[in-house]
C-alpha positions in Angstrom: 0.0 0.0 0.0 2.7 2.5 0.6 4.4 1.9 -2.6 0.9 2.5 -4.5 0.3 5.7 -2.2 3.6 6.6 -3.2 2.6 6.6 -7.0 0.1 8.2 -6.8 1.2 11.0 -4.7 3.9 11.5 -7.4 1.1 11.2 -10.3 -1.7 13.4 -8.6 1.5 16.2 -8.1 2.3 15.6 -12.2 -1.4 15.8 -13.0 -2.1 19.1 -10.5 1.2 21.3 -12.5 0.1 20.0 -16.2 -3.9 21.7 -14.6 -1.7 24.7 -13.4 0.4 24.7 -16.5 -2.5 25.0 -18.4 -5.2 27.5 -16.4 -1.8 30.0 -16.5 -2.0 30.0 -20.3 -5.2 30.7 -20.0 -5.1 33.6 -17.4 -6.6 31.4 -14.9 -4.8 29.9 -11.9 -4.6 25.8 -11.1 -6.9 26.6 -8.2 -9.9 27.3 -10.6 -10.7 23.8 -11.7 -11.7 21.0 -9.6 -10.0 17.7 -10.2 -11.9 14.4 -10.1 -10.5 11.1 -10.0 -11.9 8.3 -11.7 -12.1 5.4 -9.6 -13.7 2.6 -11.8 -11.3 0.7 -12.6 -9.4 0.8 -9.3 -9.7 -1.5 -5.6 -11.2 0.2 -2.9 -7.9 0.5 -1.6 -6.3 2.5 -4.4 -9.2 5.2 -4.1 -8.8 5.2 -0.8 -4.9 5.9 -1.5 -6.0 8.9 -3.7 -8.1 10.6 -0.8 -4.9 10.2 1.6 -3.3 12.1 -1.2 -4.9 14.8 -1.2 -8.1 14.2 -3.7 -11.3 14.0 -1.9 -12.9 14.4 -5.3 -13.8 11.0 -6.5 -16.0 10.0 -9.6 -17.8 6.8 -10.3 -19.9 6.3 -13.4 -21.3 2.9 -12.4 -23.9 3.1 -9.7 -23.2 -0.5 -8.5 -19.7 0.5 -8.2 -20.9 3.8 -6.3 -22.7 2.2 -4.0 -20.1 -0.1 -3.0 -17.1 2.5 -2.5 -19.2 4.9 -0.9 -19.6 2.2 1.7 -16.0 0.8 2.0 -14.0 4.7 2.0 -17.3 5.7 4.5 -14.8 6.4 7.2 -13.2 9.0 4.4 -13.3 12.9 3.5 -15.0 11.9 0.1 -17.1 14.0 -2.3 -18.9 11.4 -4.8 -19.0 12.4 -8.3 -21.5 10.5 -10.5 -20.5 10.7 -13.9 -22.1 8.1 -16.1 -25.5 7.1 -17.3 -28.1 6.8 -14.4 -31.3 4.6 -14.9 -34.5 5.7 -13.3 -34.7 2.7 -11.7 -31.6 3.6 -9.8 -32.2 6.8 -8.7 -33.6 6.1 -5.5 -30.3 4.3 -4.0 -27.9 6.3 -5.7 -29.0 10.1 -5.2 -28.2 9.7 -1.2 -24.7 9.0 -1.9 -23.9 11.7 -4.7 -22.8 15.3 -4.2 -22.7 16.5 -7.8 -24.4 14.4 -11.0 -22.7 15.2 -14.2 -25.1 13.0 -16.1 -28.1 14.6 -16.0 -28.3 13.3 -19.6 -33.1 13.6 -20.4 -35.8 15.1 -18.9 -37.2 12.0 -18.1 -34.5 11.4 -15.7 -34.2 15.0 -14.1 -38.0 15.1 -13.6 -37.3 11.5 -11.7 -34.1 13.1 -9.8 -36.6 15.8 -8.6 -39.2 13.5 -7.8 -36.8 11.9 -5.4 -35.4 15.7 -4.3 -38.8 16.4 -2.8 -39.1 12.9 -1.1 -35.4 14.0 0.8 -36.2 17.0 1.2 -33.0 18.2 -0.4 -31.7 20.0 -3.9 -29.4 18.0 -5.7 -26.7 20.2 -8.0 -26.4 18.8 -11.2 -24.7 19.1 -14.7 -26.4 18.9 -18.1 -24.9 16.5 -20.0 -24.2 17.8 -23.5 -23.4 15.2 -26.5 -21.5 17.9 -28.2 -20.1 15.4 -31.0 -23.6 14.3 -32.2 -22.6 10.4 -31.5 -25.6 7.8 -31.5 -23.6 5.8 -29.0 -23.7 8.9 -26.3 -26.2 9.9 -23.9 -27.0 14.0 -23.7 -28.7 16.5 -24.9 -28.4 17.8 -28.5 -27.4 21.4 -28.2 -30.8 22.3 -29.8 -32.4 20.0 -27.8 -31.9 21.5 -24.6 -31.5 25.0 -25.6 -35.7 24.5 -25.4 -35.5 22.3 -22.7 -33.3 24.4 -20.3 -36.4 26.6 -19.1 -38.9 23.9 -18.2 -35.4 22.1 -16.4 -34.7 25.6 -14.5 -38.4 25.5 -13.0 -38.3 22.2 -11.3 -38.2 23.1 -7.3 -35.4 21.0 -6.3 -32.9 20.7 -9.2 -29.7 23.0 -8.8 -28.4 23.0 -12.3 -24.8 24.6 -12.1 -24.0 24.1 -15.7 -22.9 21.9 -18.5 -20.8 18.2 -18.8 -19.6 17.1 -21.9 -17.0 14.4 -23.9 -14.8 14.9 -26.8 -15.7 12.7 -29.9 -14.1 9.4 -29.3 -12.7 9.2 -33.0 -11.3 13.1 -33.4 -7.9 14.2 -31.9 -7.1 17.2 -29.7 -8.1 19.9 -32.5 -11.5 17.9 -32.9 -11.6 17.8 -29.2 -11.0 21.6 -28.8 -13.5 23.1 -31.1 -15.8 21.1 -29.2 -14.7 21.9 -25.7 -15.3 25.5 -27.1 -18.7 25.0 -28.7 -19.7 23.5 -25.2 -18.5 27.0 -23.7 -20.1 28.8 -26.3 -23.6 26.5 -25.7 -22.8 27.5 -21.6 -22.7 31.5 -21.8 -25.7 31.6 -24.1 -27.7 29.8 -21.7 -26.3 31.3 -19.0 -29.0 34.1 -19.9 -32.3 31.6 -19.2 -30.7 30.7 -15.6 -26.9 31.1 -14.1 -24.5 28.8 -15.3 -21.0 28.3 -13.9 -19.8 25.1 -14.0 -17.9 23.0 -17.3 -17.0 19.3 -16.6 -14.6 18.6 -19.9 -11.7 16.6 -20.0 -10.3 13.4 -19.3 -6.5 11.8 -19.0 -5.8 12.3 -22.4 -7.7 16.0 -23.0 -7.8 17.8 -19.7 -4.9 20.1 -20.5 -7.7 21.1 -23.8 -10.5 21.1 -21.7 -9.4 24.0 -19.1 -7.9 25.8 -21.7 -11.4 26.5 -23.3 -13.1 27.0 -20.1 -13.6 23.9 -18.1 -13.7 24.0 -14.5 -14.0 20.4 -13.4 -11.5 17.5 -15.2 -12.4 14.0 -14.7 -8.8 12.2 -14.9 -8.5 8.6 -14.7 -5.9 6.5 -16.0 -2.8 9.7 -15.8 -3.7 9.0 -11.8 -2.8 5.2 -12.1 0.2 4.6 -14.0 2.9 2.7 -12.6 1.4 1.2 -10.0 1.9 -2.6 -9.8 
């Protein structure tokens, strides 16, 4: 465990200067973008590892997998991330557990996360996913799409929406990836006019350093966290 913690100490300090790197060239600073780790392919022991580092951030896109990390690192500083597709029929055991939802992905679903808002008696932040690339394979909202829906979704009583989530084409490169992390900003300010929108959730391991650079502030880095360890 200490050689693992090791690792990752010297990857999360690699990961943090390429965010800082890039939010200067941007005339941001490092401490404007949140960085979550992706935990889905690791033990419960590695993302606990993480935490002790110093990244109380942790994303899960599997609610199975959620459920069963958010039990095991209980004893933990941990903020839960979801960040994948969320059935309805999953809602009710996952929304307890999760302090933002990047995934907010139909109305359908929202109108079921809100159901279950009023049952807790709580407002759940979320982030409207965007499928900014136009793929059949993704889940989101067509720019168009929820350009029309974004009033109806700013009504509901106990839905904080603090702005947009979206993934790079999987078949482009880091041009491809760039005009789209830009359109997505674009998409954000004009809508930031029908209710306030702050938040951009863009970027992975190999695209973060993109991502901020057009105006994300929240990366979701897997794999750059986890290499080299045995």
């Amino acid at each position: 465990m200490s050689q693992s913690l090791s690792i990752i100490r010297d990857n999360l300090a690699r990961v943090r200067e390429r965010i800082d790197q890039s939010a200067r060239r941007c005339g941001r600073t490092g401490s404007d973008v949140c960085l979550v780790a992706v935990t889905k392919y690791v033990s419960n022991d590695v993302a606990a590892a993480v935490v002790s580092a110093g990244c109380g951030d942790l994303g899960e896109s599997r609610p199975q997998e959620l459920w069963q990390k958010h039990e095991a690192l209980s004893a933990l500083d941990v903020r839960w991330h979801f960040i994948g597709h969320l059935q309805r029929n999953k809602v009710r055991r996952t929304l307890p557990m999760v302090g933002l939802l990047h995934s907010a992905d139909s109305m359908r679903l929202i109108e079921e996360l809100n159901q279950e808002c009023v049952r807790l008696q709580r407002r759940l932040p979320v982030l409207l996913e965007v499928n900014i690339s136009g793929e059949q394979a993704k889940h989101g909202f067509s720019p168009d799409e929820l350009e029309n829906t974004l009033p109806s979704i700013a009504e509901l009583s106990n839905i904080e929406v603090r702005g947009l989530m979206a993934m790079a084409g999987l078949e482009g490169d880091l041009d491809d990836a760039r005009r789209e992390f830009r359109a997505v900003r674009v998409l954000r300010d004009r809508l930031s006019k029908v209710t306030p929108l702050k938040e951009l959730s863009m970027g992975m391991s190999g695209d973060f350093e993109v991502a901020i650079e057009e105006g994300a502030t929240i990366v979701r880095v897997g794999s750059a966290l986890f290499e080299g360890l045995p």
